[in-house]
N, C-alpha and C positions, 0 to 999 in steps of 0.2 A: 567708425561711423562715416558715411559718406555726408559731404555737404551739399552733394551737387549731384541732379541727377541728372545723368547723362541718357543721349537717346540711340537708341536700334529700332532698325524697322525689319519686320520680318516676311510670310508669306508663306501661302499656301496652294492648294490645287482644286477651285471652287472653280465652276463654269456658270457666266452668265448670259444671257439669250435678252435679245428685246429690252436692252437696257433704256433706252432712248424715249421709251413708253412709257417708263417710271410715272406715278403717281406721288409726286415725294410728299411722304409726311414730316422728315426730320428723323436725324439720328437721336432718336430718344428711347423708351423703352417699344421695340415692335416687334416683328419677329424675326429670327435670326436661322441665315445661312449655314454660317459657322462662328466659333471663338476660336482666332489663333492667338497663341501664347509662342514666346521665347524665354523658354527654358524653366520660369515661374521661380526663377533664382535656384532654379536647380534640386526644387524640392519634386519628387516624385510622388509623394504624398499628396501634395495637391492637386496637382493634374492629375490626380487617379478619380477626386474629388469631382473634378469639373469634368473629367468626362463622364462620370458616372449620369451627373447630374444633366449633361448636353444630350447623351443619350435616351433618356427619361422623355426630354422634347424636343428630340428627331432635329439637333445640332449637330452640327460636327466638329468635333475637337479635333484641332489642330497645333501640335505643339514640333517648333521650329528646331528649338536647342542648339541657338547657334552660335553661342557661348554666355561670355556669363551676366554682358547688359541686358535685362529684362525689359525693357522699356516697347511694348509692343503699340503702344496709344501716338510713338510720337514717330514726325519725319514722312508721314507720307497721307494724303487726304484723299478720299470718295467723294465727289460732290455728288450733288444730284444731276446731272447732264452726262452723268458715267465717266466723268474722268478720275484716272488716280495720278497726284498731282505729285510733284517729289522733286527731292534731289539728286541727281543723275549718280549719283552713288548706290541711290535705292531702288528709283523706281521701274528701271532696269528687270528688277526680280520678277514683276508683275506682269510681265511678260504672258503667263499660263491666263489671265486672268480673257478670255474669249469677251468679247463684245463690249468694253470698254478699253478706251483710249489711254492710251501711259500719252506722259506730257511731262517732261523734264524742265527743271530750274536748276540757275545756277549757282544759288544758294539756300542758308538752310530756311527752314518753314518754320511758323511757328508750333510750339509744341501741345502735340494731339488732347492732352488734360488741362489745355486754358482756355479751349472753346467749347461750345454744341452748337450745332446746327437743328433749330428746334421749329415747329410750326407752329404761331401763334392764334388765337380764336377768331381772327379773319382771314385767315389760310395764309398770311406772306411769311416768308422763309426768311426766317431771325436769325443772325449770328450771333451768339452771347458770347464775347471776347473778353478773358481778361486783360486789365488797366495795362500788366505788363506787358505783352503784346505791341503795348504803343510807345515803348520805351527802347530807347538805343540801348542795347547791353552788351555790345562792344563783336557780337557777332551782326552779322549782315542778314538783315532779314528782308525778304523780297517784299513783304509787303508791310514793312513800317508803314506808318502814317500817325499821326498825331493828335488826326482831326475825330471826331467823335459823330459821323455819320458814313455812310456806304462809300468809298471810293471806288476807283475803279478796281484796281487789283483785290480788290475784297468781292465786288462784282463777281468778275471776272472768275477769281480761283472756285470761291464760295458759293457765285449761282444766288446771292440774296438779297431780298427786298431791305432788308432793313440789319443797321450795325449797332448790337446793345452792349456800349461798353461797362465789363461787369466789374466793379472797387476787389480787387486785389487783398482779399481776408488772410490767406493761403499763397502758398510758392506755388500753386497750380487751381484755378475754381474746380476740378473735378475732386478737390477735399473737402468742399463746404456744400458744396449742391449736385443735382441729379434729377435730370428732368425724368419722368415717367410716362409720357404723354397724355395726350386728353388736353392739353394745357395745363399738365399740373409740375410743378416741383418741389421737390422737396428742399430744405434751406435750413442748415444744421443751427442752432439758436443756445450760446453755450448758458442762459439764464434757464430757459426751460431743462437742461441740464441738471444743473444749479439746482431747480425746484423737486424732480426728480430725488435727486440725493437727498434732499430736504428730505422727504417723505420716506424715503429706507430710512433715515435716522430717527424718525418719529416714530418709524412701524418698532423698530428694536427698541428703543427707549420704553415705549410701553409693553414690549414683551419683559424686557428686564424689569419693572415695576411691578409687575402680575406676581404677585408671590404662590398665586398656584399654580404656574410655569412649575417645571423641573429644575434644582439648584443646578444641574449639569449644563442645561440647556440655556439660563439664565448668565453663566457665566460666559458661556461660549458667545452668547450676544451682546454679551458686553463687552470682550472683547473684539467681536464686530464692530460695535457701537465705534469704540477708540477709535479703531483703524481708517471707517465711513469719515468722523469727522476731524482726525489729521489733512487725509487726503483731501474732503473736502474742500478744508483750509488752504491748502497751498492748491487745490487748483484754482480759486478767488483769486490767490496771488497771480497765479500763472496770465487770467483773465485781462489781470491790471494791468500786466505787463504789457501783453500782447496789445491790448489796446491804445497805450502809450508809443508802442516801439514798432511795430511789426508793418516793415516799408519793405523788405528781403534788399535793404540797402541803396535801392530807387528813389526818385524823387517826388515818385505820388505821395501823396500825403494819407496817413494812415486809416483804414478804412473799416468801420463794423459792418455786422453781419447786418442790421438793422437798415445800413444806407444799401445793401444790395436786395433787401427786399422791398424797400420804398422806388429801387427802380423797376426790379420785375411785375408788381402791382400795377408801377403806371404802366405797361408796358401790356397790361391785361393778363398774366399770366396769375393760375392760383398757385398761391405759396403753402404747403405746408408743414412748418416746423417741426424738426427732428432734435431730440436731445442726441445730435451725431457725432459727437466728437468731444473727447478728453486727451489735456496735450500738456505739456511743459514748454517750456522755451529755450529755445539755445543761441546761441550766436557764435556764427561759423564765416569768416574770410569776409568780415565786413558786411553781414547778411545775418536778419532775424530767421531764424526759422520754427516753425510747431512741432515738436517731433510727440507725437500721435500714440495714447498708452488706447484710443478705442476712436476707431472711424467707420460709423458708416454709409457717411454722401460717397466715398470711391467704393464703387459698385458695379455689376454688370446689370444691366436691365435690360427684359425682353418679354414680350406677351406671349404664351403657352398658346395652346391650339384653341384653348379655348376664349382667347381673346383677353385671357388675366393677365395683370402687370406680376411677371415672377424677377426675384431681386435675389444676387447674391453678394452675400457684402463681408468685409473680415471679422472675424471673430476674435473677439480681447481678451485679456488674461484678467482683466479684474473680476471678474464673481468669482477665480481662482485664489486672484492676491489678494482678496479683505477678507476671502475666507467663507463665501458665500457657495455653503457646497445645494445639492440639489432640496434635502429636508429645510435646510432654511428658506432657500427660495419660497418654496410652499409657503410656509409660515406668515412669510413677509407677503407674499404675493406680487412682490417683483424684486427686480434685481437689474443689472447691467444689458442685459438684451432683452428681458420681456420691457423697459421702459422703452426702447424702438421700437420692437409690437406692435404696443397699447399708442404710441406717437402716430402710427400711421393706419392704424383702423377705420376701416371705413374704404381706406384708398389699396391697401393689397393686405391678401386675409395673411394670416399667420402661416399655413402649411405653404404659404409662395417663397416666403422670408428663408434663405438657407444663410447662414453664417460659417464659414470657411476655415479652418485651422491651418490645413498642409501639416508639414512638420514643423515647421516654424513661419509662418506669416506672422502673426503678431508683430512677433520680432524685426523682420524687415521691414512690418509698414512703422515701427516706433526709428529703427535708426537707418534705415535707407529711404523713410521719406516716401515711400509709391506702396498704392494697394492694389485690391482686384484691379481696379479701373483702369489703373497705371502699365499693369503687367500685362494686358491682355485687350486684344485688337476685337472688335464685334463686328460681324460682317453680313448686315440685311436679309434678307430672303426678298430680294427684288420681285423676284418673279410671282410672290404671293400680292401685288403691292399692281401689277402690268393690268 
């Protein structure tokens, strides 16, 4: 298992024109250029995935392969003034990148899954920084500061009106949120979770009671049943934990999900709540961490042609592990992915929603800690935007 996720930045062959005319709305869900990936841990099964799906609306999949750290989110930033900002390690590569500015630093940046750059319902350009971010961790970050409004070098790199520092739930905010645009985000709430699961255990309990159910089918729900409310249990426990403990070792003082939606509210932003995330806990070199059995705030988001929010997010092994094959789904009328669905109705229909396998994501996003969001770099279509 990795404790610690390491960063790569990678790079592609996009041409951009008239950059400087940007209209910036914010990297949130818009429409996109291209997705580059390095390497997607190597799974080829996924990236067959995503390009199927990029090609569908006229992206370009871009996959690096430039060995085996996946981390395409972090090490090198797009502001809105067209510059890509870096570490002379990286931003070198971007070279091909026609009508924007490379601009080298001589240390490293902060990492690409603890911010967005979003636009709030009076059009000024919000940085949502997580807490860590503001924290010495023992690398040299150019633009530490401490202070909890816009300095200069936040100016400066980021281009923004206003700096929203966001409480530190996760080793990175792109596990627990995802903005969509419009003003909206989503804000993973592990109670709504909670009540979710509540409600499969109540749908099976009363299948299992029904004595004019099938003895076959009664059994098999009942062993459903056990398994919904073990797991349940220990993930309350998990809940306690993380609430109590979860600082990734830092000196901020522990943060719920509930105090980072009391800021984005003030902040004018609409919130709305996903049952996104089932986790355990671990503790790894002096550092809490969630390592992740279903997440889907890390995500790629981007509007289709037709101006829809389309969202692809990882796909869990739970309706596998409790035993929730597709006849039960039905029966119940939800399960581990239709309760994300039926959570965001209203804001993206269901045919937008894809859910991702590869050959193994699950798996990496539970012990290497990084999912879609993490693996994979999204790159505007400017020029629909000029």
């Amino acid at each position: 298992m990795f404790c610690f996720r390491m960063n790569m930045q990678i790079n592609s062959s996009i041409n951009y024109n008239k950059i400087k005319s940007i209209n910036f709305k914010g990297f949130e869900a818009r429409k996109l250029k291209a997705i580059v990936t390095n390497g997607c841990y190597g799974d080829d099964v996924l990236i067959d995935e995503l390009k199927a799906i990029a090609n569908q609306n006229g992206i370009m999949l871009r996959d690096m392969n430039r060995g085996s750290i996946p981390w395409s989110q972090d090490f090198v930033l797009v502001n809105s003034d067209g510059e890509v900002i870096g570490n002379d390690n990286y931003v070198g590569r971007f070279s091909w990148l026609k009508g924007l500015n490379l601009r080298k630093i001589n240390s490293n940046f902060i990492d690409g899954g603890n911010y967005f750059q979003v636009r709030n319902k009076k059009g000024e350009r919000v940085l949502l920084s997580g807490a860590f971010n503001f924290i010495d961790d023992g690398r040299k970050k150019e633009i530490y500061k401490k202070n909890n409004y816009p300095q200069a070098q936040y100016k400066d790199f980021f281009k923004c009106d206003r700096l929203v520092k966001i409480p530190q739930v996760d080793f990175h905010i792109d596990l627990f949120l995802t903005p969509i645009g419009d003003n909206k985000i989503l804000l993973c709430d592990d109670n709504l979770t909670v009540k979710y699961m509540e409600e499969m255990i109540k749908k099976a309990k009363d299948f299992v009671n029904d004595k004019e159910n099938s003895a076959i089918l009664r059994l098999e729900f009942q062993e459903l049943l056990t398994r919904l409310e073990g797991f349940l249990q220990q993930f309350k426990i998990n809940m306690q934990i993380a609430a109590n403990n979860f600082n990734n070792g830092s000196a901020e003082p522990v943060a719920s999900l509930s105090d980072v939606e009391n800021i984005l509210k003030d902040e004018g932003f609409e919130v709305i709540k996903i049952p996104g995330r089932i986790y355990s806990c671990e503790y790894c070199s002096g550092r809490h961490f969630l390592s992740h059995d279903l997440n889907y705030a890390n995500a790629i988001t981007f509007k289709n042609k037709d101006n829809e929010v389309v969202i692809l997010t990882n796909k869990s092994k739970l309706n596998e592990q409790m035993g929730i094959t597709p006849e039960i789904s039905e029966i119940l009328g939800l399960d581990f992915e239709k309760m994300f669905i039926d959570s965001v109705k209203g804001h993206i229909k269901p045919e937008n929603i894809y859910f991702l396998e590869g050959s193994r994501l699950p798996e990496e996003l539970k012990y290497s800690h990084g999912g879609l969001h993490c693996i994979s770099l999204e790159v505007p279509d400017f020029s629909s935007e000029i």
